[in-house]
C-alpha positions as CSV (number, residue, x, y, z in Angstrom):
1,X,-4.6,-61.0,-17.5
2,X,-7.0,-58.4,-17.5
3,X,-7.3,-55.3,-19.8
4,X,-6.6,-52.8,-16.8
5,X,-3.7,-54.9,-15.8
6,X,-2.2,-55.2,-19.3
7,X,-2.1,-51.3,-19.8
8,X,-0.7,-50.9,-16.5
9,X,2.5,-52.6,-17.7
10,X,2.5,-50.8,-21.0
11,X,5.9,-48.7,-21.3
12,X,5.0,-44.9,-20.6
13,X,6.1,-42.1,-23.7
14,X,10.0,-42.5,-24.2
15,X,11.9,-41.3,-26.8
16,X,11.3,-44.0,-29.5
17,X,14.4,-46.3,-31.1
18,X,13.1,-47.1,-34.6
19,X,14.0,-50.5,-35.6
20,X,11.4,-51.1,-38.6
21,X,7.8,-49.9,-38.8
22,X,4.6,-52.3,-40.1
23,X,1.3,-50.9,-42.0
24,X,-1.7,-51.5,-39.8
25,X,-5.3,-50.5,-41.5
26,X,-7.6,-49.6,-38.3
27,X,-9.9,-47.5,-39.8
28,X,-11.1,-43.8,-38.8
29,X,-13.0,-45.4,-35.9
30,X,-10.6,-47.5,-34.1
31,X,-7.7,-44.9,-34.7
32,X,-9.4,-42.0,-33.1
33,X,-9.8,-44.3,-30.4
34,X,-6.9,-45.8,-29.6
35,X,-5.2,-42.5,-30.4
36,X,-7.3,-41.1,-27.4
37,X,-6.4,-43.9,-25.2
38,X,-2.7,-43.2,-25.7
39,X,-2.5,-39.5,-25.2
40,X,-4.7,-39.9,-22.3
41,X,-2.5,-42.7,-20.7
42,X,0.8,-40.9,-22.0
43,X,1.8,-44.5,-24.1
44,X,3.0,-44.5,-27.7
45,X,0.3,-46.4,-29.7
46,X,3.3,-48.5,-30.9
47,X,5.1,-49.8,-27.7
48,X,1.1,-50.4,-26.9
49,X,0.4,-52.6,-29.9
50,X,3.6,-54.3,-29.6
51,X,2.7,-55.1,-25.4
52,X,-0.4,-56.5,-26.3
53,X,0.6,-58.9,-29.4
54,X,3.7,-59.9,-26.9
55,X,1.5,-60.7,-24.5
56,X,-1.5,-62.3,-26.1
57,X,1.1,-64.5,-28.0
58,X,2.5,-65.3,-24.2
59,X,-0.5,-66.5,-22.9
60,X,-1.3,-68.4,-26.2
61,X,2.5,-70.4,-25.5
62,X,1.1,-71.0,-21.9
63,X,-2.1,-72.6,-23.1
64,X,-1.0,-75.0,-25.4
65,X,1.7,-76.4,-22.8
């Protein structure tokens, strides 16, 4: 799956139910940028970091079959 196809599954801004929350170090760099990305796009960085490890860790499954 592409990147352009990945983000256009990625849930849109909903009011968030928090269920537990995880430290993730990106640096000033990285941040800034995927806080750009998701006020641009209108998607939570979380339910965006949590689409993408889903779905990496899909297609990983599918390979190893």
């Amino acid at each position: 799956m592409k990147a352009k196809e990945i983000l256009k599954n990625v849930p849109k801004v909903t009011k968030p139910k928090h269920y537990g929350s995880f430290g993730l170090q990106l640096g000033k760099d990285l941040y800034d940028k995927l806080n750009k990305h998701c006020k641009e796009n209108k998607i939570m960085k979380s339910k965006l970091i949590r689409f993408l490890i889903e779905n990496y860790l899909n297609e990983l499954e599918k390979e190893s079959k």
